[in-house]
C-alpha positions as CSV (number, residue, x, y, z in Angstrom):
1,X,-30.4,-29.2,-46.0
2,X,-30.5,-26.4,-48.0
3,X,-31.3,-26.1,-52.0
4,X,-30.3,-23.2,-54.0
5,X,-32.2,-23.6,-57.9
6,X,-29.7,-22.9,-60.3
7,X,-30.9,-20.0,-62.7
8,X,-34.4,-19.3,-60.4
9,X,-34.5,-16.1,-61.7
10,X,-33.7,-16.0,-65.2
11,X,-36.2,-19.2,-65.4
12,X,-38.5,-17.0,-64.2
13,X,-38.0,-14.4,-67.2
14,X,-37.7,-16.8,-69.9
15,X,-40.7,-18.8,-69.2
16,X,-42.9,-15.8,-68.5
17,X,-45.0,-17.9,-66.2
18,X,-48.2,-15.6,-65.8
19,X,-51.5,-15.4,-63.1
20,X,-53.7,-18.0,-63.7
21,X,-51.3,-20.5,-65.7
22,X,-50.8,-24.1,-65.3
23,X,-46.7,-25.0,-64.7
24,X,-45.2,-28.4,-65.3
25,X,-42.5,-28.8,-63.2
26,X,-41.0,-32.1,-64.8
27,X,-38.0,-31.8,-62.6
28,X,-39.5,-31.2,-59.3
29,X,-36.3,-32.2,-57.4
30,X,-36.7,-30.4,-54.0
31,X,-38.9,-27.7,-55.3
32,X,-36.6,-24.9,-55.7
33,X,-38.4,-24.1,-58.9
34,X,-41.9,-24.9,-58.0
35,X,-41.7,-22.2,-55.6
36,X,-40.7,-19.5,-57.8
37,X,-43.7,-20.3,-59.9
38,X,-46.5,-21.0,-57.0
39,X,-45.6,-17.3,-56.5
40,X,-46.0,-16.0,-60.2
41,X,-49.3,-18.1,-60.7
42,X,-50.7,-16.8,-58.0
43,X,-54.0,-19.0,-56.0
44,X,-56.4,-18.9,-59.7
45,X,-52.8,-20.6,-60.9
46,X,-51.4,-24.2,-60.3
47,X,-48.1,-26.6,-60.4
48,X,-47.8,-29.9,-61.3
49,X,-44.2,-31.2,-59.5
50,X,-43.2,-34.5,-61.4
51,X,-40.4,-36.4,-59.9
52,X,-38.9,-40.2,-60.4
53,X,-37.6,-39.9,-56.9
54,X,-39.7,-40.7,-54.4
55,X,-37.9,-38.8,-51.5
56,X,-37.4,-35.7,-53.8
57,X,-41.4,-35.7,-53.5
58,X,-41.4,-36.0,-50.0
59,X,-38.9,-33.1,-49.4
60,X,-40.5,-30.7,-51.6
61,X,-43.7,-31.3,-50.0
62,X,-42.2,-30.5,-46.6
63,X,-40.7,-27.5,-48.4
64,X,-44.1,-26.5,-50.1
65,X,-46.8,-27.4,-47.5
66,X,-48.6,-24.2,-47.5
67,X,-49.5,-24.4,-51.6
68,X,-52.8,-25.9,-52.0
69,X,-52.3,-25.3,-56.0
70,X,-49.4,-27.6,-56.1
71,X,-49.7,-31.0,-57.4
72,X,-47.5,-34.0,-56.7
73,X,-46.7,-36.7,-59.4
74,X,-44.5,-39.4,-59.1
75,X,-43.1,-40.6,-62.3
């Protein structure tokens, strides 16, 4: 399956996510998102991925395996 985040890049802008922040990522969903920002916060930086879906956590785990600054939160 593939999963294209609507608006990645302007999200990106607008947010001005930095080195070093902290990103809530209230709609983790498959972690589209999430990505774009494990690579603007860089490894001093982290993600929190919040999801009510229980599968949507399991696929972007599988999708983000590699980021030990990524969090998982179920709720």
């Amino acid at each position: 399956m593939q999963h294209i985040p609507v608006l990645r890049d302007e999200i990106g802008k607008i947010l001005e996510v930095r080195t070093g922040d902290i990103v809530l990522d209230a709609t983790l969903g498959l972690g589209g998102h999430s990505e774009l920002f494990l690579s603007l916060v860089g490894t001093s930086g982290m993600v929190v991925g919040l999801d009510v879906d229980q599968r949507n956590l399991v696929l972007a785990q599988k999708r983000l395996e590699h980021s030990p600054n990524m969090v998982y939160v179920h709720g």
